[in-house]
PQR file of N, CA, C, O and H, with PARSE charges and radii, in Angstrom:
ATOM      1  N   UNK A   1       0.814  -1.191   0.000 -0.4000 1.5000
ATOM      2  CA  UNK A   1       0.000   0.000   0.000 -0.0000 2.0000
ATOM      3  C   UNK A   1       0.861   1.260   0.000  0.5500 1.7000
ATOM      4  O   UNK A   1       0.450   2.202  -0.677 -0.5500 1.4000
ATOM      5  N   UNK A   2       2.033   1.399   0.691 -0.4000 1.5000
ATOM      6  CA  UNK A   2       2.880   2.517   0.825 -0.0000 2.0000
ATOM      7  C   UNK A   2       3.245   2.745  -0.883  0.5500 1.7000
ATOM      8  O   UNK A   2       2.988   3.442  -1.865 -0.5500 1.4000
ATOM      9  H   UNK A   2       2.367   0.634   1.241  0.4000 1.0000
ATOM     10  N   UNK A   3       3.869   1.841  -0.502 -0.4000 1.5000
ATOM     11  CA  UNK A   3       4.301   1.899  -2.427 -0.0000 2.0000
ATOM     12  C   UNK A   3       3.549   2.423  -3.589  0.5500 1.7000
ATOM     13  O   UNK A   3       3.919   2.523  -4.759 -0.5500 1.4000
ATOM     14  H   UNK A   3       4.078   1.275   0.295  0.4000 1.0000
ATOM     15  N   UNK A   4       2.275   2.777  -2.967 -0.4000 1.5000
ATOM     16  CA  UNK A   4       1.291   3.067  -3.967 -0.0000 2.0000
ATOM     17  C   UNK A   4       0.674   4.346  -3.432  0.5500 1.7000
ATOM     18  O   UNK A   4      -0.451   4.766  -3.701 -0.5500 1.4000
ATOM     19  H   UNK A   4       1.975   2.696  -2.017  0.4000 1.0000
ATOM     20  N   UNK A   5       1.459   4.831  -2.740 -0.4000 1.5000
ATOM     21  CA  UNK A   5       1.229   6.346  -1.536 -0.0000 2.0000
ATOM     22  C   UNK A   5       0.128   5.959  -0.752  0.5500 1.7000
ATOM     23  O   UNK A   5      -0.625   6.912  -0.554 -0.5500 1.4000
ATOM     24  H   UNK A   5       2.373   4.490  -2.521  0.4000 1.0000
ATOM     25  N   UNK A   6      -0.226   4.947  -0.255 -0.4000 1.5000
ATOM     26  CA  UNK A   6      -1.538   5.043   0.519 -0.0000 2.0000
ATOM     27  C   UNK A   6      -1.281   4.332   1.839  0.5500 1.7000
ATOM     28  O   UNK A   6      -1.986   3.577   2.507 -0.5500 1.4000
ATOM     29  H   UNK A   6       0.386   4.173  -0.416  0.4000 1.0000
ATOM     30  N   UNK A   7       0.156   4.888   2.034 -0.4000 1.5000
ATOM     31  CA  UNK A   7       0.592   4.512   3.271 -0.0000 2.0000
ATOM     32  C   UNK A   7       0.448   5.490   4.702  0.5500 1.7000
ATOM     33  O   UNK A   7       0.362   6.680   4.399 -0.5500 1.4000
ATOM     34  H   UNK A   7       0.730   5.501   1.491  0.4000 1.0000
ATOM     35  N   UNK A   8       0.412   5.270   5.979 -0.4000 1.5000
ATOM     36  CA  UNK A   8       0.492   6.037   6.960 -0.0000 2.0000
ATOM     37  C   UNK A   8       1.838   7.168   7.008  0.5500 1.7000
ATOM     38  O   UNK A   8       2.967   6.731   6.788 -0.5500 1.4000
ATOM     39  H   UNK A   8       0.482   4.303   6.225  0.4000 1.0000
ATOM     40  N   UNK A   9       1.648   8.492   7.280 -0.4000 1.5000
ATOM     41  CA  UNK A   9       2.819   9.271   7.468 -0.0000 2.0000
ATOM     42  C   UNK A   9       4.034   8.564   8.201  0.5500 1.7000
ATOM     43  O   UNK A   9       4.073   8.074   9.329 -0.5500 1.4000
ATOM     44  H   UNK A   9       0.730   8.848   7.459  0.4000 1.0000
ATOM     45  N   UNK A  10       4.831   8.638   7.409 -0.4000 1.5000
ATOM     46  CA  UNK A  10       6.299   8.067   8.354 -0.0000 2.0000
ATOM     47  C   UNK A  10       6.684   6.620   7.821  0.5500 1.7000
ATOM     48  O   UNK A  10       7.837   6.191   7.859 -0.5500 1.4000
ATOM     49  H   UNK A  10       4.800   9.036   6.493  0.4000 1.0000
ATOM     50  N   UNK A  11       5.346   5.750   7.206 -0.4000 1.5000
ATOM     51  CA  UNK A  11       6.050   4.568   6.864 -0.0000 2.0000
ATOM     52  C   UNK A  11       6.805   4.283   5.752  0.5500 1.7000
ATOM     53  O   UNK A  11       6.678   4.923   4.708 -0.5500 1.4000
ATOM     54  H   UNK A  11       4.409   6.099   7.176  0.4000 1.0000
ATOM     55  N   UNK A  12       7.564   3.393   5.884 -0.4000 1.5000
ATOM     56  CA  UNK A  12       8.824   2.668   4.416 -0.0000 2.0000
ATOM     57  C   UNK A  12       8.041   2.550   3.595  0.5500 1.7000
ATOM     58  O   UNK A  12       6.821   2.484   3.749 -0.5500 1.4000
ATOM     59  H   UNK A  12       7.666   2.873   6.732  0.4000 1.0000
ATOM     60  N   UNK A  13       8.715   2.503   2.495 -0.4000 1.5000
ATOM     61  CA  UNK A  13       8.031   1.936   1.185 -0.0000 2.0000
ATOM     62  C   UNK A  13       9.028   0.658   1.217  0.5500 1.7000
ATOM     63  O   UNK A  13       9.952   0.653   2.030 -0.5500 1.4000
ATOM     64  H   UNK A  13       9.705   2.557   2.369  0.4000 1.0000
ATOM     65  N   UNK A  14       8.870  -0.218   0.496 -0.4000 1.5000
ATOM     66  CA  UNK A  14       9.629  -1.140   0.049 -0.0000 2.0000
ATOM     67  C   UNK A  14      11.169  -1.295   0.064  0.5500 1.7000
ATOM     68  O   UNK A  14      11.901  -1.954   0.802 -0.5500 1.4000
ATOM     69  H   UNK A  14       8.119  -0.215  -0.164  0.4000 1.0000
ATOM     70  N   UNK A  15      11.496  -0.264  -1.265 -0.4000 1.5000
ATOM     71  CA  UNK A  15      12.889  -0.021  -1.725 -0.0000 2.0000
ATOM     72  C   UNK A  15      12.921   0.773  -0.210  0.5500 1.7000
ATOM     73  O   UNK A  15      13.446   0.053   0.640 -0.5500 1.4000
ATOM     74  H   UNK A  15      10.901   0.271  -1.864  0.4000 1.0000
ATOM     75  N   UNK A  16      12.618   1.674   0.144 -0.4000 1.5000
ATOM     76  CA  UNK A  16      13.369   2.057   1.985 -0.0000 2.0000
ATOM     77  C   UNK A  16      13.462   0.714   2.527  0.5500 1.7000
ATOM     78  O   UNK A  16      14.618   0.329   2.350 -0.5500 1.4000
ATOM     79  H   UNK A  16      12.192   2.259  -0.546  0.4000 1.0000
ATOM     80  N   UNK A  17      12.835  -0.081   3.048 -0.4000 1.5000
ATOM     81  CA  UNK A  17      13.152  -0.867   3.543 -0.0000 2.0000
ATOM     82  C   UNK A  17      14.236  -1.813   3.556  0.5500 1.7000
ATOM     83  O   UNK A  17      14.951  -2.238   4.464 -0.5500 1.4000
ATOM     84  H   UNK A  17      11.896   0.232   3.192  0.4000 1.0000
ATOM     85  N   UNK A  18      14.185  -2.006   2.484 -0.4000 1.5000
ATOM     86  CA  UNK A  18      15.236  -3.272   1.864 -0.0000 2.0000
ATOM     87  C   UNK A  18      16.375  -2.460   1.659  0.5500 1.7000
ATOM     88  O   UNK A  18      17.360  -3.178   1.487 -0.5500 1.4000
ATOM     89  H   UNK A  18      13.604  -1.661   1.746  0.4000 1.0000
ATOM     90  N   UNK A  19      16.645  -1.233   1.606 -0.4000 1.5000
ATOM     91  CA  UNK A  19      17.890   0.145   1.464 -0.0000 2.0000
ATOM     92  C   UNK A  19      18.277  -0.342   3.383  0.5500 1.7000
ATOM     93  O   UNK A  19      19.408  -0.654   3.757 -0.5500 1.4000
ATOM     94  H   UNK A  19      15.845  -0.650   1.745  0.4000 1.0000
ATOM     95  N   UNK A  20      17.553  -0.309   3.929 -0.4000 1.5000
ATOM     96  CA  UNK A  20      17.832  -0.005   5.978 -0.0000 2.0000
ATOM     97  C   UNK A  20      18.177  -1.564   5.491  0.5500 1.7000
ATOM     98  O   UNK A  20      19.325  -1.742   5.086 -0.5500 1.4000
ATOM     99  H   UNK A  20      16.634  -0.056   3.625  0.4000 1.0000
ATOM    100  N   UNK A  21      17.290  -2.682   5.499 -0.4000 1.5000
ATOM    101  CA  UNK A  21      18.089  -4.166   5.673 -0.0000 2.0000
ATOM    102  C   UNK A  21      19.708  -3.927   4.854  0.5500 1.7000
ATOM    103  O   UNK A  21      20.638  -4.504   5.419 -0.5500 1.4000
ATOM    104  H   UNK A  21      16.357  -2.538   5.829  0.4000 1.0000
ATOM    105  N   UNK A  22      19.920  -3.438   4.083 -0.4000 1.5000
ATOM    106  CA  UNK A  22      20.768  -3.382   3.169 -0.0000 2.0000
ATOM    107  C   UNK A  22      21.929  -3.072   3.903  0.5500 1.7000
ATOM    108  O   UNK A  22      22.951  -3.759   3.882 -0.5500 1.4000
ATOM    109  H   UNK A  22      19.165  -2.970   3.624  0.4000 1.0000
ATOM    110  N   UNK A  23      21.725  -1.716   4.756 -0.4000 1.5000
ATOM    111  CA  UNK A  23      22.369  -0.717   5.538 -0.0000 2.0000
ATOM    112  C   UNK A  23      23.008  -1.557   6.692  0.5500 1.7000
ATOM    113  O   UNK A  23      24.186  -1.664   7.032 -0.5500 1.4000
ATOM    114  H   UNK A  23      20.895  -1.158   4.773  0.4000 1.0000
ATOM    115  N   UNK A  24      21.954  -2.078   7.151 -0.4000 1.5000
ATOM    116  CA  UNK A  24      22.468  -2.780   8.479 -0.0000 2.0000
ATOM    117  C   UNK A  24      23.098  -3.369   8.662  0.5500 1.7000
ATOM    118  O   UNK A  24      23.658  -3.281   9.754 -0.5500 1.4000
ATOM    119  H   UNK A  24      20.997  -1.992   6.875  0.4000 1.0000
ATOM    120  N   UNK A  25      23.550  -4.604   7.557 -0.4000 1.5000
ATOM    121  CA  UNK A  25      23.752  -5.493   7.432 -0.0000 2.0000
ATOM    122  C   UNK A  25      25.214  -5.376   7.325  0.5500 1.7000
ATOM    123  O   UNK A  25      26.118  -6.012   7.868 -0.5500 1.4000
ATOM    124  H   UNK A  25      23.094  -4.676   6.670  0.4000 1.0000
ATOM    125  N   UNK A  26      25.217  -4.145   6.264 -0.4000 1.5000
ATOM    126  CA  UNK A  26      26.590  -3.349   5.512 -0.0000 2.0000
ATOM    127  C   UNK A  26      27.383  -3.051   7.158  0.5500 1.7000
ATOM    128  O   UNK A  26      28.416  -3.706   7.301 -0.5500 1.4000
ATOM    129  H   UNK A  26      24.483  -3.629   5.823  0.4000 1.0000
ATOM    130  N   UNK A  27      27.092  -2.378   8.056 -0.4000 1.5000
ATOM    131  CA  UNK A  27      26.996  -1.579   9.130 -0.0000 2.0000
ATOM    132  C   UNK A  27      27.760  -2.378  10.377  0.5500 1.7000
ATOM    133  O   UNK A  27      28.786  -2.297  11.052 -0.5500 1.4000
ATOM    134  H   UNK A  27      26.254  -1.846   7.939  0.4000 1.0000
ATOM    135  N   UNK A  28      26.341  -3.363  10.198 -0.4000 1.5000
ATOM    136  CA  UNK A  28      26.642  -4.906  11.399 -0.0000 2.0000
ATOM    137  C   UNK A  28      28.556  -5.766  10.662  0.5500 1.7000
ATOM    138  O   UNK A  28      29.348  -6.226  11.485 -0.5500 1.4000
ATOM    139  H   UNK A  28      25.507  -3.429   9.650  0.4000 1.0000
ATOM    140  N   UNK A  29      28.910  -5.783   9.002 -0.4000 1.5000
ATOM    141  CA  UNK A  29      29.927  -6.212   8.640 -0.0000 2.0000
ATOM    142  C   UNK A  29      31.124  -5.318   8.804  0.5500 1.7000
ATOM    143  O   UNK A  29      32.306  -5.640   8.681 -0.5500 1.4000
ATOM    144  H   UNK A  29      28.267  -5.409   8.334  0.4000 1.0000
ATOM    145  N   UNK A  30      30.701  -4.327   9.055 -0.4000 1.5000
ATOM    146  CA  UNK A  30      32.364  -3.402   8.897 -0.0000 2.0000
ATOM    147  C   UNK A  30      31.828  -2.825  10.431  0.5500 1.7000
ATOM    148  O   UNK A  30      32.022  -1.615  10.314 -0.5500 1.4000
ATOM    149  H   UNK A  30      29.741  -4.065   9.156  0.4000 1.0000
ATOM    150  N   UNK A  31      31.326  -3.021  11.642 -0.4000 1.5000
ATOM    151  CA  UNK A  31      31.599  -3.042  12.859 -0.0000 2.0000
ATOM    152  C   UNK A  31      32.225  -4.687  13.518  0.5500 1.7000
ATOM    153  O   UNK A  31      32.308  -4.910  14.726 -0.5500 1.4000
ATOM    154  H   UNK A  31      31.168  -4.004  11.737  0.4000 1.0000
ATOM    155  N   UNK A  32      32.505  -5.423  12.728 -0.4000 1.5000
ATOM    156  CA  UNK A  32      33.059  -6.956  12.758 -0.0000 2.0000
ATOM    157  C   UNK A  32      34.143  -6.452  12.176  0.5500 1.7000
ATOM    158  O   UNK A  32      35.181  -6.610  12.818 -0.5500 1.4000
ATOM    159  H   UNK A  32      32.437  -5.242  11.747  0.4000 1.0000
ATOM    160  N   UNK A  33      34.223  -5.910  11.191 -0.4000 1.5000
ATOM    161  CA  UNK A  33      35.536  -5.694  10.760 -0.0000 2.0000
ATOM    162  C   UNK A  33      36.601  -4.992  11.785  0.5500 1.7000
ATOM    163  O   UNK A  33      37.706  -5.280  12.245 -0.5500 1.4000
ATOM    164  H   UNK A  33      33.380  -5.782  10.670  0.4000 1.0000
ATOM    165  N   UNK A  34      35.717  -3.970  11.884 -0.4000 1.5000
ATOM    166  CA  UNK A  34      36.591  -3.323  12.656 -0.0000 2.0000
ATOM    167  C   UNK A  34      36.890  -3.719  14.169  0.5500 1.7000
ATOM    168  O   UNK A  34      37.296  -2.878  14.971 -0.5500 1.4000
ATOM    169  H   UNK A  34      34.820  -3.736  11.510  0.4000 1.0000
ATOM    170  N   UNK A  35      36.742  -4.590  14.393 -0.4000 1.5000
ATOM    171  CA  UNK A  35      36.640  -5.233  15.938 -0.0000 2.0000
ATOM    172  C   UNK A  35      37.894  -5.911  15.796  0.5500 1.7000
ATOM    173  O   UNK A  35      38.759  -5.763  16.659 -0.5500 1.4000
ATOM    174  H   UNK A  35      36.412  -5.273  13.741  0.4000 1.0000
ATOM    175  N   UNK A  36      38.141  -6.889  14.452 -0.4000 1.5000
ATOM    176  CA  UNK A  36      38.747  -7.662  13.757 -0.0000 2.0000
ATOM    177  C   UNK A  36      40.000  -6.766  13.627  0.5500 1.7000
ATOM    178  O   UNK A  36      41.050  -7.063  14.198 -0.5500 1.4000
ATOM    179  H   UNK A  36      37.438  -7.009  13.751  0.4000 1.0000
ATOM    180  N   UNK A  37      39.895  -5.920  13.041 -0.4000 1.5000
ATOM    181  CA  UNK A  37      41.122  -5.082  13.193 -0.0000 2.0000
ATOM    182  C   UNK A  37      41.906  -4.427  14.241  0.5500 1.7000
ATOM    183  O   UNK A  37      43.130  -4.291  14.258 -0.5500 1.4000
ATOM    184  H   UNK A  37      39.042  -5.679  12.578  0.4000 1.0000
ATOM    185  N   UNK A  38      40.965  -3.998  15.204 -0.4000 1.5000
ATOM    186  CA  UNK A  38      41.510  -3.827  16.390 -0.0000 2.0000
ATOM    187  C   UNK A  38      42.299  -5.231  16.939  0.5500 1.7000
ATOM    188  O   UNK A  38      43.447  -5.674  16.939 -0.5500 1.4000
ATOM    189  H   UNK A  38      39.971  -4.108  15.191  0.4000 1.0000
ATOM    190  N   UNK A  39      41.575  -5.454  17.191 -0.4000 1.5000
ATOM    191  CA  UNK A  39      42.392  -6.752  18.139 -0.0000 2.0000
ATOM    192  C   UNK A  39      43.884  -7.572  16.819  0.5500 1.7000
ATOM    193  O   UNK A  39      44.826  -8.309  17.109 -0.5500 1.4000
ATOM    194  H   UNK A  39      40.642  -5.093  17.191  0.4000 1.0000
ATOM    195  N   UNK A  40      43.526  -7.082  15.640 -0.4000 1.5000
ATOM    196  CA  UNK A  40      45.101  -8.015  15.696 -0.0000 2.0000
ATOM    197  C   UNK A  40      46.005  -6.546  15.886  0.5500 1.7000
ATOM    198  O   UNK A  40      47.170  -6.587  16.280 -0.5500 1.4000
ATOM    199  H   UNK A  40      42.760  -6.483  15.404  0.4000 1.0000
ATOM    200  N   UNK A  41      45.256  -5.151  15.527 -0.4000 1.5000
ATOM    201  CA  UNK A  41      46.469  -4.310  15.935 -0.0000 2.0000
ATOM    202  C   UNK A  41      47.161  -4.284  17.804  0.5500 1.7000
ATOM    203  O   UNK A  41      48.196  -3.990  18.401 -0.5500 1.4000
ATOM    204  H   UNK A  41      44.309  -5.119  15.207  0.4000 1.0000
ATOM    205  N   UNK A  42      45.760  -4.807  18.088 -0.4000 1.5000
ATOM    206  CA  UNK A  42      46.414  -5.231  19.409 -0.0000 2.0000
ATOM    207  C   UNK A  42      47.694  -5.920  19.855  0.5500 1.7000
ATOM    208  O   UNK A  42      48.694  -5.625  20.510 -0.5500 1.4000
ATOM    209  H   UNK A  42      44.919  -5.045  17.603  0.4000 1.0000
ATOM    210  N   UNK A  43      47.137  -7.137  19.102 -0.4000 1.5000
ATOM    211  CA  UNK A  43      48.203  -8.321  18.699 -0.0000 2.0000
ATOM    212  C   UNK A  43      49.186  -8.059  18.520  0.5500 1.7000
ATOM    213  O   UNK A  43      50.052  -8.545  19.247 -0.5500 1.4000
ATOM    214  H   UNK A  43      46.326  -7.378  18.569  0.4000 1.0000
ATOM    215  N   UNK A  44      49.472  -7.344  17.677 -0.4000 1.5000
ATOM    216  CA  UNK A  44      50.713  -6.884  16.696 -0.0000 2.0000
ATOM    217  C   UNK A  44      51.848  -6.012  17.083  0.5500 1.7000
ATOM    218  O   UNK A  44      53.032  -5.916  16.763 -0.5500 1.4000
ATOM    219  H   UNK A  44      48.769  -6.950  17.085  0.4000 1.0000
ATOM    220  N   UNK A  45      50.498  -5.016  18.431 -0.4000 1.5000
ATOM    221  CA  UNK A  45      51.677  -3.996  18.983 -0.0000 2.0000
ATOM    222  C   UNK A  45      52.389  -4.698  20.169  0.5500 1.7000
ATOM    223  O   UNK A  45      53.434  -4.321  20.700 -0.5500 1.4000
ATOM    224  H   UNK A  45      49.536  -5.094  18.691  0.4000 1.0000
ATOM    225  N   UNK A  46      51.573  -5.885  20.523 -0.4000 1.5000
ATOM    226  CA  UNK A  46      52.237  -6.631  22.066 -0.0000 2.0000
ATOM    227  C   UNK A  46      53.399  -7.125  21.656  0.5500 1.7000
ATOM    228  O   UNK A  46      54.452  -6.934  22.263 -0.5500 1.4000
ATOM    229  H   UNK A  46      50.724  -6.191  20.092  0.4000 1.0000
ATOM    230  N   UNK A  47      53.251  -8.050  20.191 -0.4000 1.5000
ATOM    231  CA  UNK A  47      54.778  -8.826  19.317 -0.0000 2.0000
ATOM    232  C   UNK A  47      55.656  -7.981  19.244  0.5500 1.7000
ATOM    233  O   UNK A  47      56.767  -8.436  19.514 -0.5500 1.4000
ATOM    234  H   UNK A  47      52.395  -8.205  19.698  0.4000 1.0000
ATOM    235  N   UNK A  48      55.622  -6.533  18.894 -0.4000 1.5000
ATOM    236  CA  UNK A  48      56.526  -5.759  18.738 -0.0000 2.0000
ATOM    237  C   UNK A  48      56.992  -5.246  19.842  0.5500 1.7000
ATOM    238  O   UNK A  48      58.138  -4.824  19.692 -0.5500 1.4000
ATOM    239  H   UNK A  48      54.719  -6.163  18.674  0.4000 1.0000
ATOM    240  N   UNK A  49      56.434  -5.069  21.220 -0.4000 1.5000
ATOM    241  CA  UNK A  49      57.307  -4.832  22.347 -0.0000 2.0000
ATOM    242  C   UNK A  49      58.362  -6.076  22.782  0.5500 1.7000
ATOM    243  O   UNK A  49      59.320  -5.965  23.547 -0.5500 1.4000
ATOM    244  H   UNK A  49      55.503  -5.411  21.342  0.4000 1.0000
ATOM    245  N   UNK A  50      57.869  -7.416  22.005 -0.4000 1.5000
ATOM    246  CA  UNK A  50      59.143  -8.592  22.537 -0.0000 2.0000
ATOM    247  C   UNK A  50      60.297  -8.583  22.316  0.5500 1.7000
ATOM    248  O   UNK A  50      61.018  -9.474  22.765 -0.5500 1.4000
ATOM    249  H   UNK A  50      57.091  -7.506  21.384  0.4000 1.0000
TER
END
């Protein structure tokens, strides 16, 4: 129904929706990444004090 403007003020249409799943997902992978990266720079700086 949104999709066809006969949606309530404020709601997604479709393509919004599946754009936010899209987002999140993108979002949820490069906050893993970056977790991932931290910890081997962690890693990496402890090897280099040996």
């Amino acid at each position: 129904m949104i999709d066809r403007g006969q949606g309530t003020p404020g709601e997604l249409t479709s393509a919004e929706r599946e754009e936010l799943r899209r987002l999140r997902r993108q979002n949820r992978e490069q906050v893993e990444t970056i977790e991932v990266l931290r910890k081997a720079a962690v890693f990496f700086a402890k090897e280099s004090d040996r």
